[in-house]
C-alpha positions in Angstrom: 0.0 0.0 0.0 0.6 3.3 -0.7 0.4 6.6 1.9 -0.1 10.3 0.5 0.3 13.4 2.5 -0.4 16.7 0.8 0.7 19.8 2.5 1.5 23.4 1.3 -2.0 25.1 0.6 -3.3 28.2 1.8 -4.9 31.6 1.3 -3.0 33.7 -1.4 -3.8 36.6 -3.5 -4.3 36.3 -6.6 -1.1 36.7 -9.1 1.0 35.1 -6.3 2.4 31.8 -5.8 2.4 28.2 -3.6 4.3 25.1 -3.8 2.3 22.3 -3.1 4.1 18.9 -1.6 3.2 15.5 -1.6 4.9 12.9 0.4 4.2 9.1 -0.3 5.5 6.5 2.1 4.8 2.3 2.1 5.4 0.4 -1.1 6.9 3.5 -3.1 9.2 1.3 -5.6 5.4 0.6 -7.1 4.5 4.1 -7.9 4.2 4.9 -11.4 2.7 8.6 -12.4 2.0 10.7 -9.8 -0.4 13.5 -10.3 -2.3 16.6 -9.4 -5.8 16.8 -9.4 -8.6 19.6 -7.8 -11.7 19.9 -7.2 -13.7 23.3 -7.1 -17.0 23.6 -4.9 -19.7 21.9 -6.9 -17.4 20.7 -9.9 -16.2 17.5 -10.6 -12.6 16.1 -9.7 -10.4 17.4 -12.6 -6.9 16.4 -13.4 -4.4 19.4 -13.2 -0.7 17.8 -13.5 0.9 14.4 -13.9 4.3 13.2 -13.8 5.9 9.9 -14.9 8.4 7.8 -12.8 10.5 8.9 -16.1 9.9 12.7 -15.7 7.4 13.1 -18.6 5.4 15.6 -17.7 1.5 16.8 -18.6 -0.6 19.4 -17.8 -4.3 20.7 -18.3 -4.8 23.7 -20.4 -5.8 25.9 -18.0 -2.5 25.8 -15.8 -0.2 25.3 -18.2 2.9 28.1 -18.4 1.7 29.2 -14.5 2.1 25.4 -12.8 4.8 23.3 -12.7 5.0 19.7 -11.9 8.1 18.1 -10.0 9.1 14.8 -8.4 12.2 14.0 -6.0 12.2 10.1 -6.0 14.9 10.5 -3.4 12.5 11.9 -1.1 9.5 9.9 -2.6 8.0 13.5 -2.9 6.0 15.0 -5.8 5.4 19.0 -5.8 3.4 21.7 -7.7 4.9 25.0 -8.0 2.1 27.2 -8.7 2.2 30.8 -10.0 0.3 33.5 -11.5 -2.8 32.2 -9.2 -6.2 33.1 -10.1 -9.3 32.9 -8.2 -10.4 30.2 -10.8 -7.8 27.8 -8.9 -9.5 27.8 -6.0 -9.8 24.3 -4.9 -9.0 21.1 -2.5 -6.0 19.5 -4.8 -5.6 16.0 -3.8 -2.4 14.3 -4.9 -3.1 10.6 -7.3 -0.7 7.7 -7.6 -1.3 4.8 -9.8 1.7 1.7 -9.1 2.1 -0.8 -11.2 1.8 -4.2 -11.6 -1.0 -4.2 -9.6 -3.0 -1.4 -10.9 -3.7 0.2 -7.4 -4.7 3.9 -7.2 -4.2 5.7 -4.1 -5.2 9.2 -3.0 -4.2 11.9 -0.2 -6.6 13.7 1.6 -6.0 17.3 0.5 -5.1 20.9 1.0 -7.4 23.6 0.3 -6.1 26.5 -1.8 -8.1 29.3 -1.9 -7.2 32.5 -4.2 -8.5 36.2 -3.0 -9.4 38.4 -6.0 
């Protein structure tokens, strides 16, 4: 099994910037893509950044040039640099990893971001 722990959300005006963390721990050498997703208040879950265990990178339209997606396998720790924040990134981001062979899919619990206009 795998253990996620986001931290690094906040209250930040808009134009300015967060890092977000998340720390996995258990049966790491499984993890596969780690990624990003948020949900808004009353939207669906919406994938925001992903990251390979080889570095490839992808992002959704909406954040791409302002986010930036990073992983430290040394520290079994994925990030999300975050700039140029907009109200419209107001969310709970939850961090996603999918391991492989087995197929499992494990999420944290959250940190709320929330972006004053």
């Amino acid at each position: 099994q795998v253990q996620l722990v986001e931290s690094g959300g906040g209250l930040v005006q808009a134009g300015g910037s967060l890092r977000l963390s998340c720390a996995a721990s258990g049966s790491v050498f499984l993890i596969n893509t780690m990624t990003w997703t948020r949900q808004a208040p009353g939207k669906q879950r919406d994938a925001v950044a992903g990251i390979t265990s080889g570095g490839v990178t992808y992002y959704a339209d909406s954040v791409k040039g302002r986010f930036t997606i990073s992983r430290d396998n040394a520290k079994n720790t994925v990030y999300l640099q975050m700039n140029s924040l907009k109200p419209e990134d107001t969310a709970v981001y939850y961090c996603n990893a999918d391991t492989t062979p087995d197929g499992m899919d494990y999420w944290g619990k959250g940190t709320l971001v929330t972006v004053s206009s």
